[in-house]
C-alpha positions in Angstrom: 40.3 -18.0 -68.3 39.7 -15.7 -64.9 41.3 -17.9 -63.1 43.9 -18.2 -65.7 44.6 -14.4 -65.4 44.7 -14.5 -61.5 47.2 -16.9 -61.3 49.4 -14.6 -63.7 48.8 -11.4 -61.7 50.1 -13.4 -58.9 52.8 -15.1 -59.8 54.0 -11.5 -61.5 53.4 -9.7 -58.1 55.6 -12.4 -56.4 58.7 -11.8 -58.7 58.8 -8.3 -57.9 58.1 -9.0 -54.1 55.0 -7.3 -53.3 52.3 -10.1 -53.3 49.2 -9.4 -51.2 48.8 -10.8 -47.9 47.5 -14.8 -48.3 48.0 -14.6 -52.0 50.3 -16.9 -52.0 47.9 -19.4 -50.6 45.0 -18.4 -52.0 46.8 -19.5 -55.1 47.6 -22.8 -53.7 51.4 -21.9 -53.5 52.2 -22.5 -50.2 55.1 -20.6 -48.2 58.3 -22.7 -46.5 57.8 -23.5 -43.0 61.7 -25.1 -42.9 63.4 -23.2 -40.3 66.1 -20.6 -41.1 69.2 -21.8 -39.8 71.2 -19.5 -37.6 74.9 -19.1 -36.3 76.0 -21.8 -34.1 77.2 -20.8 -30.9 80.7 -22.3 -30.2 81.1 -24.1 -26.8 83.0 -22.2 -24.2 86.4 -22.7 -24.4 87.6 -24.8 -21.2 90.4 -22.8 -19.0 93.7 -25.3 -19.7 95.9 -25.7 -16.2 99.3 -23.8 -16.1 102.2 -25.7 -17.8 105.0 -25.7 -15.1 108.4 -26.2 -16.7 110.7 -28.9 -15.5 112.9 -26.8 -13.7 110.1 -25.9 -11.2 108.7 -28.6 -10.7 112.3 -29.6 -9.8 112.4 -27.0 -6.7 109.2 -28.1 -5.5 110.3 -29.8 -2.4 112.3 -26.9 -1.3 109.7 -24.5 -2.1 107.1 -26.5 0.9 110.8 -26.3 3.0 111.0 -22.2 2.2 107.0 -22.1 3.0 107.8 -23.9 6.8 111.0 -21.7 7.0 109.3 -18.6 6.0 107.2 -18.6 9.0 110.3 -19.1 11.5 112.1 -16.4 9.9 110.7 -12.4 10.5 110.5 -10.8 7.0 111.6 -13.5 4.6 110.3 -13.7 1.9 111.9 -16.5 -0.1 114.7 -17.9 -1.4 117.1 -16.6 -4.2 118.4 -20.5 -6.2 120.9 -19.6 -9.2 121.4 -23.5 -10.4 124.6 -22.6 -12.2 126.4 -20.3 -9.6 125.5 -22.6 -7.1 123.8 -19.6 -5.5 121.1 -20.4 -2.9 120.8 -17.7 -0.4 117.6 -16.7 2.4 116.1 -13.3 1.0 114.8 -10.5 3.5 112.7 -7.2 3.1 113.3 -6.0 6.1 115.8 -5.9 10.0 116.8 -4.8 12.8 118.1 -0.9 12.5 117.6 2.7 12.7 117.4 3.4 9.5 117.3 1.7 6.0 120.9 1.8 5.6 121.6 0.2 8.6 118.7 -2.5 8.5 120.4 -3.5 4.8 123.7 -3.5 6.4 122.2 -5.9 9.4 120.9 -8.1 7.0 123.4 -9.0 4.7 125.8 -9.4 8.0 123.4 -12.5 9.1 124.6 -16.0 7.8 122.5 -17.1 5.3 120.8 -13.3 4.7 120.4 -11.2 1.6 118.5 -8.1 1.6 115.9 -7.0 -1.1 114.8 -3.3 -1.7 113.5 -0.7 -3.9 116.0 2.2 -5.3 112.8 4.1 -6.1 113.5 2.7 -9.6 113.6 -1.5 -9.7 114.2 -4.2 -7.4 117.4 -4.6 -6.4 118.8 -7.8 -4.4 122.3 -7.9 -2.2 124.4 -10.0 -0.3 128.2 -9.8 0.4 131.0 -11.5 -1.6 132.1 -13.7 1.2 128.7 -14.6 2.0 125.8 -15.4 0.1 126.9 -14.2 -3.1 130.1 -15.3 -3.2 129.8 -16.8 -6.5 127.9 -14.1 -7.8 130.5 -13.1 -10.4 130.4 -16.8 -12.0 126.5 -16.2 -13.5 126.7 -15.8 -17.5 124.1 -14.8 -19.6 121.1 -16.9 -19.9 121.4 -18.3 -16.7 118.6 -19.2 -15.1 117.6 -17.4 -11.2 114.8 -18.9 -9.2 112.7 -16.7 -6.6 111.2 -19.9 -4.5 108.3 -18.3 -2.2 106.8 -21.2 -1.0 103.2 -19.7 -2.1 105.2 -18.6 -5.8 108.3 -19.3 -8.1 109.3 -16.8 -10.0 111.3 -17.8 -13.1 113.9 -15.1 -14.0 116.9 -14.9 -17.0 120.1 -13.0 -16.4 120.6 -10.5 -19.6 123.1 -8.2 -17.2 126.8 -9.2 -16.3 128.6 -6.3 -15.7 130.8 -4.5 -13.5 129.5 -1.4 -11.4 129.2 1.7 -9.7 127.6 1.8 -5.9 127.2 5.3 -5.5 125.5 5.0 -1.6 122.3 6.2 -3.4 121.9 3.5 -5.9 123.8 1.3 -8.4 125.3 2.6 -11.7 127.3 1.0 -14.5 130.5 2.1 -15.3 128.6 5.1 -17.7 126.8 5.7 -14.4 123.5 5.2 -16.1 120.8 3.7 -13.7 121.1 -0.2 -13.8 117.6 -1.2 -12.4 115.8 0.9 -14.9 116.3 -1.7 -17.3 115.6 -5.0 -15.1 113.1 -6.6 -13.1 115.8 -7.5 -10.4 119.1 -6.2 -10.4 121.9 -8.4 -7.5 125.2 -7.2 -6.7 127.9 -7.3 -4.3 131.6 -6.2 -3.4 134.2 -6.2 -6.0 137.6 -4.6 -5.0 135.3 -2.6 -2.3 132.0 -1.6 -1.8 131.9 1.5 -4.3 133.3 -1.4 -6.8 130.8 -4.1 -7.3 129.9 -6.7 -9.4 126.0 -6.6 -10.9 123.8 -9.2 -12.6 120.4 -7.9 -13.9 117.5 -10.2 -14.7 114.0 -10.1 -16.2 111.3 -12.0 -15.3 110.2 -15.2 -17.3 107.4 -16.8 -15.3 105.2 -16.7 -12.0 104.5 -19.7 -10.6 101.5 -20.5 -7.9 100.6 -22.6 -4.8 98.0 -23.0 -2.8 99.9 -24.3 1.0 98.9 -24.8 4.0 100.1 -22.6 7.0 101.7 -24.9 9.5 99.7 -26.1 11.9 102.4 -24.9 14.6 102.4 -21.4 13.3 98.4 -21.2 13.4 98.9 -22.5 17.2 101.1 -19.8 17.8 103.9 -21.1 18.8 106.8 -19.4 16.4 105.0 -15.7 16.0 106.5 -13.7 13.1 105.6 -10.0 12.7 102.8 -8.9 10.1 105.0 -5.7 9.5 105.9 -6.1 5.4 108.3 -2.7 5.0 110.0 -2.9 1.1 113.0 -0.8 2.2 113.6 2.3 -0.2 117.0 4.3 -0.3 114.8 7.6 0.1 113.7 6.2 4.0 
């Protein structure tokens, strides 16, 4: 009967949660031992390689030739490809000159020689209309503009084909509002004259990146280029 009793005390106490330490046992109602399962952590996630489009892998050849020209050529920096416009033109941030409006002027005289700078507000790319961007009035919209690096390819879209204002401190359009404020790189060149020019703005798709090796004659020294990297401004 006691024992009758005990076993109803205990089992009441273990309802409510408060049994006595070992009661449980002592009662011959053993405790669990299965484990408590916990969250299961998720594997790390592995890092998936860069897709490169088509149309990349397409300029890779001539990106290992800008890479060996690069080094032969002081202060270039690339190429400028526009498929469609059959635009493929040698890009420059800096030349020979007194000041920065002479050094662009140098460089868009050279064969084969556009100039890139900074108006303070975007990137703006330039070339004359006999020269390198002689066919720069024949891109459309949605074209597709290539920045080959050798080391990089950037992938750009033109969403800019207008005529413009080059007002000797930066390029307007027509409204005279700022063009480059709204684009990653902004090209022009002559129209009717240089105050009259024709722009194509571009944003920026995609960035591209190699690892290449610096040729073997360039480490031996024998074409030296200068380290100097100046990203001519309009305010020098």
């Amino acid at each position: 009967m006691k024992k009758t009793v005990l076993l109803i005390i205990i089992l009441a106490l273990l309802m409510c949660g408060c049994a006595p330490e070992g009661a449980a046992s002592s009662a011959g109602l053993e405790e669990s031992s299965s484990p408590v399962a916990g969250p299961t952590a998720s594997p790390e996630a592995t890092e998936q390689p860069k897709v490169i489009s088509e149309e990349v892998k397409a300029l890779m050849g001539l990106n290992e030739e800008v890479w060996e020209e690069k080094h032969m050529r002081n202060w270039m920096i690339g190429r400028l490809i526009i498929p469609d416009a059959d635009i493929n033109v040698a890009v420059f941030i800096h030349g020979e000159g007194a000041d920065a409006a002479e050094i662009r002027q140098n460089v868009c005289d050279g064969e084969d020689s556009a100039i890139l700078y900074s108006d303070g507000i975007g990137n703006i790319i330039a070339d004359h209309n006999n020269q390198g961007f002689t066919n720069l009035p024949n891109v459309k919209l949605g074209d597709r503009a290539y920045i080959v690096a050798g080391d990089c390819i950037i992938t750009l879209e033109c969403d800019l084909v207008t005529d413009g204002i080059n007002t000797g401190k930066g390029i307007t359009d027509t409204e005279g509002e700022w063009v480059s404020a709204n684009e990653d790189f902004t090209f022009y060149t002559c129209g009717a004259d240089w105050v009259n020019i024709k722009i194509a703005g571009f944003k920026e798709l995609d960035q591209d990146y190699f690892e290449l090796k610096t040729p073997e004659w360039f480490v031996a020294g024998e074409q030296p280029q200068e380290e100097e990297d100046l990203y001519l401004s309009v305010e020098e």
